[in-house]
Backbone as ProteinMPNN parsed JSONL, in Angstrom:
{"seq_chain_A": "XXXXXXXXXXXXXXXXXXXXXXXXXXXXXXXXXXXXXXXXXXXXXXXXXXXXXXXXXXXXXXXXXXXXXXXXXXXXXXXXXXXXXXXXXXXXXXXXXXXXXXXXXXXXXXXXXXXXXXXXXXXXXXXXXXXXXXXXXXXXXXXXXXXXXXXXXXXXXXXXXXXXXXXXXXXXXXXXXXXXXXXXXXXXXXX", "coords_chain_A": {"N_chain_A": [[26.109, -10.069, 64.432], [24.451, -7.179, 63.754], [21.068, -7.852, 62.873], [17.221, -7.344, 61.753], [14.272, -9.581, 60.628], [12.417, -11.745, 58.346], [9.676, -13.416, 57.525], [8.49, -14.997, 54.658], [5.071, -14.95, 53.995], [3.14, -13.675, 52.725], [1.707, -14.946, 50.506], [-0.098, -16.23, 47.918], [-0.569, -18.821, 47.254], [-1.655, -20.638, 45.05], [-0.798, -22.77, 43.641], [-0.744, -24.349, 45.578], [-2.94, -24.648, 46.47], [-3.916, -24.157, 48.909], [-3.609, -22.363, 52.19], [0.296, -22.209, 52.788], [1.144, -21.514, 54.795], [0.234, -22.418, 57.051], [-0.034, -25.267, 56.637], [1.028, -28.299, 58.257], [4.015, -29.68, 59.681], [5.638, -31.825, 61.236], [3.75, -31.297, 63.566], [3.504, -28.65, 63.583], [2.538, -25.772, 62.298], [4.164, -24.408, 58.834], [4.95, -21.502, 59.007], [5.14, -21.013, 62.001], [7.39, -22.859, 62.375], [9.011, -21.844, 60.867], [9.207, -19.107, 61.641], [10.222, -19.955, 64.826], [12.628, -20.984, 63.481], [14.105, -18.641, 62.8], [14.276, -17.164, 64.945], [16.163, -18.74, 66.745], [18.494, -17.475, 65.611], [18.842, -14.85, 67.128], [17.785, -12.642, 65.917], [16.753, -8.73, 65.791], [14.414, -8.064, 65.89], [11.483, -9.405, 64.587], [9.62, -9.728, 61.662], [6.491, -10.925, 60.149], [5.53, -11.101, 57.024], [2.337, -10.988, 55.784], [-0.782, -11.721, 54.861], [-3.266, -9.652, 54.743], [-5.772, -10.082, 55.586], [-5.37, -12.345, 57.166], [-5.527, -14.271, 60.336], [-2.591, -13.487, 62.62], [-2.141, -13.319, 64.637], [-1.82, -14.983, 66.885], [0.494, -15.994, 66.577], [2.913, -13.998, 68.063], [3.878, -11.83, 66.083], [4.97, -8.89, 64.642], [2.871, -8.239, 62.27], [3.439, -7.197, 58.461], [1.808, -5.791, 55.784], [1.799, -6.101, 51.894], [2.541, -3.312, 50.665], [2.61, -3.029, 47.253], [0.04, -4.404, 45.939], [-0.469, -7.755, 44.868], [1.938, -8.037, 44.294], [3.862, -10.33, 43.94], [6.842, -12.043, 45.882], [8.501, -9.62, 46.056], [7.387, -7.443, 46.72], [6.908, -8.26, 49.609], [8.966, -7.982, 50.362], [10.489, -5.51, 50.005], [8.591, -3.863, 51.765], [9.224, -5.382, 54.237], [12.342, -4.564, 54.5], [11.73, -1.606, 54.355], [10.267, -1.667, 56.895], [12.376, -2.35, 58.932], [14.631, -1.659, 61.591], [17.167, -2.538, 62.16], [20.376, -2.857, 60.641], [20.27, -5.012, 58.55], [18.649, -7.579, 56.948], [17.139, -10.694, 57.218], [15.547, -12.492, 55.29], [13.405, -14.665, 54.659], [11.217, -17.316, 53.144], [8.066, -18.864, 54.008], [8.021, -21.21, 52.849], [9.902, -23.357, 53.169], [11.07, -26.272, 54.321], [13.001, -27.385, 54.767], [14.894, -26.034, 56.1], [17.372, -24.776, 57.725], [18.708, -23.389, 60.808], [21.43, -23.212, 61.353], [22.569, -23.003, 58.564], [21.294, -20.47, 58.234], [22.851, -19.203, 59.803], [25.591, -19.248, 58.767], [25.085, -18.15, 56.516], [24.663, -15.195, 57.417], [27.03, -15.387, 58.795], [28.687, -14.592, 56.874], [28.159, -12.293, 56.176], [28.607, -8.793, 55.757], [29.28, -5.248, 56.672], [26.778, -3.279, 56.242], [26.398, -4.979, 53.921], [24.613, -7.55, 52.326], [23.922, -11.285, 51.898], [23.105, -13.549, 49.05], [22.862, -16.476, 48.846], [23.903, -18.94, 46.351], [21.988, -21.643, 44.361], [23.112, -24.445, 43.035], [24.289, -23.098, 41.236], [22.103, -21.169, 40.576], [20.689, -17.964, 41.719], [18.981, -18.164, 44.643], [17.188, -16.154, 46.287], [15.386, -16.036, 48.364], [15.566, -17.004, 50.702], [17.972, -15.141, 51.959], [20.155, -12.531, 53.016], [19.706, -9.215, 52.47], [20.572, -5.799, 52.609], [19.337, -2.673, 54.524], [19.196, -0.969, 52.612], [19.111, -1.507, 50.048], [16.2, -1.065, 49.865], [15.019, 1.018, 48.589], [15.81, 0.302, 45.684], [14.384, -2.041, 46.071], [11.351, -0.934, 45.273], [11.639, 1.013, 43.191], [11.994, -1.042, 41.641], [9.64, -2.509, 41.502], [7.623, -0.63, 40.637], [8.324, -0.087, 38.309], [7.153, -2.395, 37.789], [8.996, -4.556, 37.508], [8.988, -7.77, 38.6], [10.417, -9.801, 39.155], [11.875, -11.602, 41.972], [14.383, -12.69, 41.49], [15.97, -10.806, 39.465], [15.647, -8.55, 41.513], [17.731, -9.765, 43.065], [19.93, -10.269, 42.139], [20.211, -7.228, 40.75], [20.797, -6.232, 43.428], [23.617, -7.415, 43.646], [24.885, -6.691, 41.13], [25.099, -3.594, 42.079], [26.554, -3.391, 44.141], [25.104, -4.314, 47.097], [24.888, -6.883, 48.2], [26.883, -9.861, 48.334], [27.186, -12.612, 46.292], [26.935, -16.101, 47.41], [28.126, -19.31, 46.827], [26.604, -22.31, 47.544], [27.825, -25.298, 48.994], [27.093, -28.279, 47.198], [26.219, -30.224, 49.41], [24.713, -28.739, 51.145], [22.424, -28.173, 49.897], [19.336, -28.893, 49.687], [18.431, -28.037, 51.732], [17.25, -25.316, 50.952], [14.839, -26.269, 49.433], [11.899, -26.127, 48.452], [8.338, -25.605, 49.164], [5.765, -26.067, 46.835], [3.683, -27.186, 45.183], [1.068, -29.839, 45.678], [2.083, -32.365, 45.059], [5.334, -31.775, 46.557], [5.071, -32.425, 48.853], [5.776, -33.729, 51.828], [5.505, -37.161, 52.492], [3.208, -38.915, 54.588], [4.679, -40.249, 57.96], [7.338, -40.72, 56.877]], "CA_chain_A": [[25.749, -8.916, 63.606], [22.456, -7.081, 64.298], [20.048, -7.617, 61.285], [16.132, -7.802, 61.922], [14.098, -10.79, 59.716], [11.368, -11.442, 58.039], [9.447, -14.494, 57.099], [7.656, -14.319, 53.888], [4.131, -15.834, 54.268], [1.697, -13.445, 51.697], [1.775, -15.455, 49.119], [-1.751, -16.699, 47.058], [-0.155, -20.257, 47.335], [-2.17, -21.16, 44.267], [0.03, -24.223, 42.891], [-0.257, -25.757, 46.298], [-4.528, -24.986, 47.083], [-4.304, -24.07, 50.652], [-2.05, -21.41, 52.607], [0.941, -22.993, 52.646], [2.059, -21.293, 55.517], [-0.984, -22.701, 58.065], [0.436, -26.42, 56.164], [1.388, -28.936, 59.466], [4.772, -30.0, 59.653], [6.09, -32.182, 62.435], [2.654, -30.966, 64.64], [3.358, -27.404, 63.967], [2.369, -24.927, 60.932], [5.143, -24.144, 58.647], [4.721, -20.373, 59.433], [5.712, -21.388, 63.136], [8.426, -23.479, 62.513], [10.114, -20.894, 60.53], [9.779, -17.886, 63.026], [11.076, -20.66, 65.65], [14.012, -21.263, 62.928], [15.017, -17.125, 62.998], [14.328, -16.734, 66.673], [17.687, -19.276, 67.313], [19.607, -16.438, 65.394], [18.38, -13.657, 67.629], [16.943, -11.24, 65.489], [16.434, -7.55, 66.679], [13.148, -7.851, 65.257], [10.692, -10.644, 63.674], [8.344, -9.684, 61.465], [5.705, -11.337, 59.362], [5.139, -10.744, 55.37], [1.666, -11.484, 55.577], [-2.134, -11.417, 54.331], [-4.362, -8.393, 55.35], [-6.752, -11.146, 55.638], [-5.188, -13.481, 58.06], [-5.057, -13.59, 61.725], [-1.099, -14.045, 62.863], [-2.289, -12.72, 66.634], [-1.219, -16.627, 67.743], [2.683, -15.953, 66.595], [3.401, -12.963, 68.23], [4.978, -11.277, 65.803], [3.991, -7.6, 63.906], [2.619, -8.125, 60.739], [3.381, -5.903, 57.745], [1.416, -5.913, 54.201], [2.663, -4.996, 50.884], [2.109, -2.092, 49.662], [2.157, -3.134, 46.004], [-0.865, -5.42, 45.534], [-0.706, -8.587, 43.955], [3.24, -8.019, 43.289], [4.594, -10.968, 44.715], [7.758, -11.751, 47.238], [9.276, -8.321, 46.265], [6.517, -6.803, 47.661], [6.584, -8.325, 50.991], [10.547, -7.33, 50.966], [10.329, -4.036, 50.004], [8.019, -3.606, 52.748], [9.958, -5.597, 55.273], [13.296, -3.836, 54.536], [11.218, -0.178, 55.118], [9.963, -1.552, 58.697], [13.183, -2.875, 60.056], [15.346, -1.101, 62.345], [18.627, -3.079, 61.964], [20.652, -2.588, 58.847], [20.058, -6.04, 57.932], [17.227, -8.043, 57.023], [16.998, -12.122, 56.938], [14.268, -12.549, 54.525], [12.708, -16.149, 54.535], [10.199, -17.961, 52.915], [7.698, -19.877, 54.445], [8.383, -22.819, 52.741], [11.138, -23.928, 53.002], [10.711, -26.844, 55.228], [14.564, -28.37, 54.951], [16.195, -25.459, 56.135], [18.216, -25.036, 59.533], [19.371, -22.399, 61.316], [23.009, -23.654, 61.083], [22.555, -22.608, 57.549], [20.758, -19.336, 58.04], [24.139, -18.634, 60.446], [26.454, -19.437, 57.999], [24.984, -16.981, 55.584], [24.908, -14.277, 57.921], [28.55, -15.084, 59.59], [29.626, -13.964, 55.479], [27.957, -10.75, 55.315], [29.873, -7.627, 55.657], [28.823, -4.022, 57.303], [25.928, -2.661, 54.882], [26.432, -5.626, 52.868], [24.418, -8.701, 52.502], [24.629, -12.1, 51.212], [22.4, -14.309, 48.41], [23.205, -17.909, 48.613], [23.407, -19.784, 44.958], [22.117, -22.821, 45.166], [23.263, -25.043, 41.674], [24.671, -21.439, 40.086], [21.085, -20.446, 40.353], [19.972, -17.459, 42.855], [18.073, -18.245, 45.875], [16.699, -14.791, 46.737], [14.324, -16.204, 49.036], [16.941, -16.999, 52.219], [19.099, -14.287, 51.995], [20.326, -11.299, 53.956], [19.895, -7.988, 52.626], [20.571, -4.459, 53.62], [18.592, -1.761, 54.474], [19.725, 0.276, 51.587], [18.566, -2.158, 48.908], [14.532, -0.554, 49.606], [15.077, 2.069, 47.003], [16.254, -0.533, 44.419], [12.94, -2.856, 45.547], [10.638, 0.163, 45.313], [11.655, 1.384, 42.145], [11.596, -2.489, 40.244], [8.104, -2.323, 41.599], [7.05, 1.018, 40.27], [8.449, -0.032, 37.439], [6.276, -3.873, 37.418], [9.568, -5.698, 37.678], [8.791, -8.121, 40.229], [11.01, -10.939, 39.852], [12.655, -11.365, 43.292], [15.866, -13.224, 40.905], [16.318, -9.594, 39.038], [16.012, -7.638, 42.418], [18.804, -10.249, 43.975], [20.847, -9.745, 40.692], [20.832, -5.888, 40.506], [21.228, -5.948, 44.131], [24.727, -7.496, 43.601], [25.629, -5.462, 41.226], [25.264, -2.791, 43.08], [26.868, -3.96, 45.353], [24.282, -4.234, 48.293], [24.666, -8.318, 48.321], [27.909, -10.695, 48.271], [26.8, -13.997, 46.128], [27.66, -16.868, 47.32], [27.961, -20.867, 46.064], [26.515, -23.281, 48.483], [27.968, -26.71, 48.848], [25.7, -29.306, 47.309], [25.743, -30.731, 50.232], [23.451, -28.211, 51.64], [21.657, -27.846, 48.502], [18.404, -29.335, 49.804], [18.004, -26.321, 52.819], [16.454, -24.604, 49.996], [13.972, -26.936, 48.644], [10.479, -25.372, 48.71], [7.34, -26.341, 48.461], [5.278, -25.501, 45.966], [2.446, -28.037, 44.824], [1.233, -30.839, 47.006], [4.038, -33.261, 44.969], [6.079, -31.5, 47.343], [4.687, -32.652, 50.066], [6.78, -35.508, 52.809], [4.513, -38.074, 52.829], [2.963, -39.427, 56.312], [5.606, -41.417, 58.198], [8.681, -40.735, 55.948]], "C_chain_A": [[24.276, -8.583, 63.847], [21.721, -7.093, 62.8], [18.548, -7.994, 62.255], [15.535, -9.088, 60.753], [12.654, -11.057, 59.574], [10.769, -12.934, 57.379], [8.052, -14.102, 56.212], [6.038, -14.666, 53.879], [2.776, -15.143, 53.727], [1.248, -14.185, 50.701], [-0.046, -15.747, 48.758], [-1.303, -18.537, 47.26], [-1.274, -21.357, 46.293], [-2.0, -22.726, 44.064], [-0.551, -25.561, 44.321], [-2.178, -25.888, 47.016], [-4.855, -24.619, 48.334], [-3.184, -22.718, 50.846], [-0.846, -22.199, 52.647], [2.033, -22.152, 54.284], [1.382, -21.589, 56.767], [-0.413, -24.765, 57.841], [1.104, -27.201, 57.604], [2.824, -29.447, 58.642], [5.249, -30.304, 61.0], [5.362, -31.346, 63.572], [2.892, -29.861, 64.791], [3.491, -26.659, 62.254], [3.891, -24.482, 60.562], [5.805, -22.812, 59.194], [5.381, -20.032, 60.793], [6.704, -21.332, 63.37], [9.513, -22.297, 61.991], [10.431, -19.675, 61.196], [10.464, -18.856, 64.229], [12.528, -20.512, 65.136], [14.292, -19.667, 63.389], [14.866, -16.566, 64.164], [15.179, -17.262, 67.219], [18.669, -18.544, 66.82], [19.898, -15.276, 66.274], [18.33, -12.28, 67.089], [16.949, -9.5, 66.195], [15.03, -7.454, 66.841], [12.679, -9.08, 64.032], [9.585, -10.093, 63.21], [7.644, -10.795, 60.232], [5.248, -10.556, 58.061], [4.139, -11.154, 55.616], [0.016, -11.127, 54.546], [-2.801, -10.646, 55.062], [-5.123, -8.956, 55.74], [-7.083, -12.115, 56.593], [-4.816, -13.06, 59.268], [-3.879, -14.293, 62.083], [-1.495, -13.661, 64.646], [-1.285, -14.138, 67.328], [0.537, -16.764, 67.859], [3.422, -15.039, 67.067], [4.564, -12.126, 67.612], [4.088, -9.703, 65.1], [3.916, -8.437, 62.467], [2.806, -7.323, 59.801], [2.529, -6.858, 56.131], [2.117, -5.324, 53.166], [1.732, -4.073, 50.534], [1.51, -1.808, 48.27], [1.442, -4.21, 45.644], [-0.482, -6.429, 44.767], [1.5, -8.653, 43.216], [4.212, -9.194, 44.178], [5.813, -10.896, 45.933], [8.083, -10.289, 47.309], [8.682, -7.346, 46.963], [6.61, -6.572, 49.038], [8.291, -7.566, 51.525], [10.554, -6.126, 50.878], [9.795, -3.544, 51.892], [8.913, -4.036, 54.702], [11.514, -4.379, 55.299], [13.115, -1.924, 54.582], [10.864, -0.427, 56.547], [11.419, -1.895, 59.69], [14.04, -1.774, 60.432], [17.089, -1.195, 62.111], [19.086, -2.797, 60.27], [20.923, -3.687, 58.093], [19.363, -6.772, 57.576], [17.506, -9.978, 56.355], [15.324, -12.097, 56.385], [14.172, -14.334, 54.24], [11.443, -16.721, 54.061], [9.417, -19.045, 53.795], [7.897, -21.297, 54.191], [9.102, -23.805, 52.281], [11.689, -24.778, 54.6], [12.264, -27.431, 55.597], [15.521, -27.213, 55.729], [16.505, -24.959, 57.678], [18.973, -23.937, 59.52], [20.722, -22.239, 61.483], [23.028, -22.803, 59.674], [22.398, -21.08, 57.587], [22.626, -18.445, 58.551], [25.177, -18.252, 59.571], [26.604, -18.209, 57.174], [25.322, -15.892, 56.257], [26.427, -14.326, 57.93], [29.12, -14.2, 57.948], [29.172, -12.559, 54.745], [28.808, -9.663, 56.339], [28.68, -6.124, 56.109], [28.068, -3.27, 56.427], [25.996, -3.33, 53.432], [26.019, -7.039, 52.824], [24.666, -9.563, 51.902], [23.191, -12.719, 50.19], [23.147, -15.318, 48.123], [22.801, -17.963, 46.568], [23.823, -21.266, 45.03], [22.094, -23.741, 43.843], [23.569, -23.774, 40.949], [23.482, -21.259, 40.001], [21.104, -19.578, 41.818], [18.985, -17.723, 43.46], [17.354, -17.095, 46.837], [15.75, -15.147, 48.197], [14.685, -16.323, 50.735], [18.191, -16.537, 51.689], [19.058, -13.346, 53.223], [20.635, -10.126, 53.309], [19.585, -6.809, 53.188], [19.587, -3.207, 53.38], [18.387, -1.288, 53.276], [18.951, -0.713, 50.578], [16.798, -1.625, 48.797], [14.291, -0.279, 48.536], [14.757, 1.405, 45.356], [14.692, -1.27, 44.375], [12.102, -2.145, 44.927], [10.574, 0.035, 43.908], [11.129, 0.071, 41.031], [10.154, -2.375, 40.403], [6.897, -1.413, 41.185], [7.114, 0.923, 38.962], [7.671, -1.541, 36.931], [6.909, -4.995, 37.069], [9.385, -6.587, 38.759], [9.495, -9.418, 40.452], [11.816, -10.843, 41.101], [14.214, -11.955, 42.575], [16.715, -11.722, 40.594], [16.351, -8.796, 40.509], [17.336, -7.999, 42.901], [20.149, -10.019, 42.989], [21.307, -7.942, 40.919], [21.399, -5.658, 41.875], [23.126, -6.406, 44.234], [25.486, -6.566, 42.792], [25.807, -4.257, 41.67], [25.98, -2.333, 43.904], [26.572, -3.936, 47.205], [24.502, -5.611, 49.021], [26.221, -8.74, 47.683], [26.302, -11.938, 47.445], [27.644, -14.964, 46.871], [27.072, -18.711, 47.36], [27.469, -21.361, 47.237], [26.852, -24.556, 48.488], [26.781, -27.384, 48.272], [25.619, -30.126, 48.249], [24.399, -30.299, 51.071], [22.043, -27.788, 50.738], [19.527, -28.004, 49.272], [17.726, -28.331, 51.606], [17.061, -25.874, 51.959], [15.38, -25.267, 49.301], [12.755, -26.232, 49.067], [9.332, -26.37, 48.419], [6.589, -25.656, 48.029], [3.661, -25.724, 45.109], [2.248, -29.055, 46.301], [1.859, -32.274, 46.614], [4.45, -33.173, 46.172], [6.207, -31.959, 49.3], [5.226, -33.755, 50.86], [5.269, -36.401, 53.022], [4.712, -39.223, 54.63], [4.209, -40.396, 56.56], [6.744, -41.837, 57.455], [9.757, -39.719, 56.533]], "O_chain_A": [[23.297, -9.3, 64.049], [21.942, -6.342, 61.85], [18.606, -8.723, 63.245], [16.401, -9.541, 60.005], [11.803, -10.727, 60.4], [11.577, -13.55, 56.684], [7.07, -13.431, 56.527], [6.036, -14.005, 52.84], [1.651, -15.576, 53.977], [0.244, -13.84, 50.077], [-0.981, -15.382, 49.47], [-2.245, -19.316, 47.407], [-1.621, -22.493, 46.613], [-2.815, -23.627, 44.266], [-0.705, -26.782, 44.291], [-2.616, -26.785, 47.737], [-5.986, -24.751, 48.804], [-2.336, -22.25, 50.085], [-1.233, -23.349, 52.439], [3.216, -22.291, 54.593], [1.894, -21.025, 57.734], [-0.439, -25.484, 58.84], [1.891, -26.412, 58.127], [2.893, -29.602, 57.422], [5.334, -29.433, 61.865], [6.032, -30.76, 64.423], [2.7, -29.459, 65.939], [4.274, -26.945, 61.348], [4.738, -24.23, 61.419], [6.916, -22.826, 59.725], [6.069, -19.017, 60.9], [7.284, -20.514, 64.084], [10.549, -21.952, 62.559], [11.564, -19.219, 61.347], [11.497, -18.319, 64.629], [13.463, -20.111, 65.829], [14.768, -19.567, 64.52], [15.341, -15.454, 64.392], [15.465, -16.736, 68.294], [19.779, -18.702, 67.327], [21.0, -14.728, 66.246], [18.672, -11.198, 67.565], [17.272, -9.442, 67.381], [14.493, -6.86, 67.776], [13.266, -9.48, 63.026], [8.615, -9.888, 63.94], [8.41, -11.408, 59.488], [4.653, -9.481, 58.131], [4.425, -12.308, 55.935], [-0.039, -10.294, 53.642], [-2.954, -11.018, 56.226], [-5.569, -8.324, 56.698], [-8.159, -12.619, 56.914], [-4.142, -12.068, 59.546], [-3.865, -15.519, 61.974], [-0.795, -13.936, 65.621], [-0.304, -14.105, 68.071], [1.368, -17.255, 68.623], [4.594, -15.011, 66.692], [5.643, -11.792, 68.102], [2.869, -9.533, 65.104], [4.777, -9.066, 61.852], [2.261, -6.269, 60.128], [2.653, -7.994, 55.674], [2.86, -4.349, 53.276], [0.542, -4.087, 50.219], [0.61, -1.038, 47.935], [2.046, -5.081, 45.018], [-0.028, -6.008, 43.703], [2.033, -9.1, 42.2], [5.126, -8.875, 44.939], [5.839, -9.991, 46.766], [7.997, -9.69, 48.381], [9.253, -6.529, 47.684], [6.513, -5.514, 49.659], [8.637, -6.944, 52.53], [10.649, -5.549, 51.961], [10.448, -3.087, 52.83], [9.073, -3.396, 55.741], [11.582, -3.475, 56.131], [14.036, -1.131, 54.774], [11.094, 0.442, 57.388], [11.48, -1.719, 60.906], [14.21, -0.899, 59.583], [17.935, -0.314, 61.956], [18.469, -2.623, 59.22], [21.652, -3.605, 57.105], [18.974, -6.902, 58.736], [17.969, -10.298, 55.26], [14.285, -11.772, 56.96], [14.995, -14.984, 53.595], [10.495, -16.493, 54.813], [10.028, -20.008, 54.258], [7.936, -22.252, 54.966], [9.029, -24.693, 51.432], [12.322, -24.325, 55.553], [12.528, -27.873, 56.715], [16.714, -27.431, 55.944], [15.672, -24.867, 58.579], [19.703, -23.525, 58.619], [21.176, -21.128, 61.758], [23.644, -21.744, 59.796], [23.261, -20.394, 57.039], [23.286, -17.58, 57.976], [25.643, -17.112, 59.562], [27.579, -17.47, 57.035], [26.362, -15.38, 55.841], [27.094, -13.535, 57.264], [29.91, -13.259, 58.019], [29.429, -11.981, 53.689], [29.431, -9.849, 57.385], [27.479, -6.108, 55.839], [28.728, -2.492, 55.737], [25.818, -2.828, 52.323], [26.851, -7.861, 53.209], [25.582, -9.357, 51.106], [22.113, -12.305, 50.618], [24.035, -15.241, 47.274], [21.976, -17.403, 45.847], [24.828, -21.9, 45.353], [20.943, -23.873, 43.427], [22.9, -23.545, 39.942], [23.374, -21.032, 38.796], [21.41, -20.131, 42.874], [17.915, -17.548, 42.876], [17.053, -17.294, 48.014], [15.561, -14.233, 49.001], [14.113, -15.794, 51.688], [19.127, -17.15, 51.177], [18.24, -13.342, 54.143], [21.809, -9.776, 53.429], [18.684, -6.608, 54.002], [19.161, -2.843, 52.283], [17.218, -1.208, 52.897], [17.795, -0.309, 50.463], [16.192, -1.792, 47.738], [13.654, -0.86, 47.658], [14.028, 1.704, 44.41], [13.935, -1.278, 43.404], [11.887, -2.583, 43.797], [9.8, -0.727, 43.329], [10.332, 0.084, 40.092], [9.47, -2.142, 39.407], [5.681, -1.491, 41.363], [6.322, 1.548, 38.257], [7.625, -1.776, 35.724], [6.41, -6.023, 36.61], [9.629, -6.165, 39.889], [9.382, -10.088, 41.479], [12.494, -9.82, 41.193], [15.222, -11.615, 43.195], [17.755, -11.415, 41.176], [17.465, -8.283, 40.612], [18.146, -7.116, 43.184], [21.235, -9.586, 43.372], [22.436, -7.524, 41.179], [22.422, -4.974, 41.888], [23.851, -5.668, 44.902], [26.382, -5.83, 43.206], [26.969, -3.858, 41.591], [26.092, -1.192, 44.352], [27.318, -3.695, 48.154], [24.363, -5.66, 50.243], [26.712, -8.117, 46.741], [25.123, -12.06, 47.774], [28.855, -14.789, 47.004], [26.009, -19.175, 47.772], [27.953, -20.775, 48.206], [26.027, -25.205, 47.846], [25.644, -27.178, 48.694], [24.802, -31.014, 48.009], [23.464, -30.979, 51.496], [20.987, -27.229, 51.035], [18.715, -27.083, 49.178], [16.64, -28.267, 52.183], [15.896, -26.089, 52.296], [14.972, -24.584, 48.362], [12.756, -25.749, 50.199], [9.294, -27.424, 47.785], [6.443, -24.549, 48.548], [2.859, -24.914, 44.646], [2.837, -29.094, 47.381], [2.117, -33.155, 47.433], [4.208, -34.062, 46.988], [6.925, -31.855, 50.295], [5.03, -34.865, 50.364], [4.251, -36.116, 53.654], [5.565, -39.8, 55.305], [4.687, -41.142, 55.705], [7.122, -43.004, 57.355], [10.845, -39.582, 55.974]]}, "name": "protein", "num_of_chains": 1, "seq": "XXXXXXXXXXXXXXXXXXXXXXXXXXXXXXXXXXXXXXXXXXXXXXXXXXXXXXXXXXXXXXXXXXXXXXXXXXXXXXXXXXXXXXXXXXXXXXXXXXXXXXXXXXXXXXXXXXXXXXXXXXXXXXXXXXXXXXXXXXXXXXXXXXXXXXXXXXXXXXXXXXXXXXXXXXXXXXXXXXXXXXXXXXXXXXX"}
């Protein structure tokens, strides 16, 4: 299926003190690793959610900014799902160090022609590795205009909608999705 993809990587990364998307993992920034992960899907198009601030020149990918200052992920999606081409968009967080392109596949193989998917991972939404469609912009736009900015409520109305399929994830794969967030989170050396 053609979708373009987007890896999220503006964030303020407060909780965790540092960028968290510059963060080493197995001798390569998370930021990296995760355009590596959506470059084994073959993409039409990779872009970067990033900081106005930061130089990405080293990852060859385009950069886009949000538009709406300071308004977290929805921001960077909005924005991604106006630059892409394809009528699909793999939206990824930087940090989400557990998760495998087997997985990302999976999701895709279950979306449908102008219709993407949002994993739930424990009956909670995972907005963060999903696949939605073009068409959902409008919907970001507007929550944003309006100073909704949870990315849960965008992945929500987008189902009803019906822009987005939910769907359950084994707990087996449960731990794809783990993020990091503080430096708790962090794999300690040699583990």
């Amino acid at each position: 299926m053609n979708f373009s993809a987007v890896i999220l990587a503006g964030g303020q990364s407060r909780r965790m003190g540092c960028d968290k998307a510059w963060l080493p993992l197995d001798g390569q920034p998370l930021l990296a690793r995760q355009i590596a992960l959506a470059r084994e899907l073959a993409p039409t198009e990779l872009f970067i959610s990033g900081r106005a601030d930061t130089d990405y020149t080293s990852l060859g990918c385009p950069v886009l900014t949000d538009e709406f200052a300071d308004a977290g992920p929805l921001a960077g999606i909005a924005a991604s799902l106006a630059a892409a081409s394809a009528p699909l968009v793999l939206v990824l967080a930087v940090d989400m160090p557990d998760m495998t392109s087997a997985m990302l596949r999976r999701l895709l193989e279950r979306c449908a022609a102008g219709v993407g998917l949002v994993p739930r991972v424990n009956r909670r939404v995972e907005p963060l590795a999903a696949f939605y469609p073009k068409a959902a912009a409008l919907l970001a736009v507007d929550l944003l205009k309006r100073q909704l900015r949870a990315v849960r409520t965008f992945a929500e109305q987008c189902s009803h909608a019906g822009l987005v399929a939910l769907h359950d994830v084994e707990e087996a794969d449960w731990k794809c999705f783990a993020n990091l967030n503080s430096p708790i989170d962090l794999p300690l050396p040699g583990v």
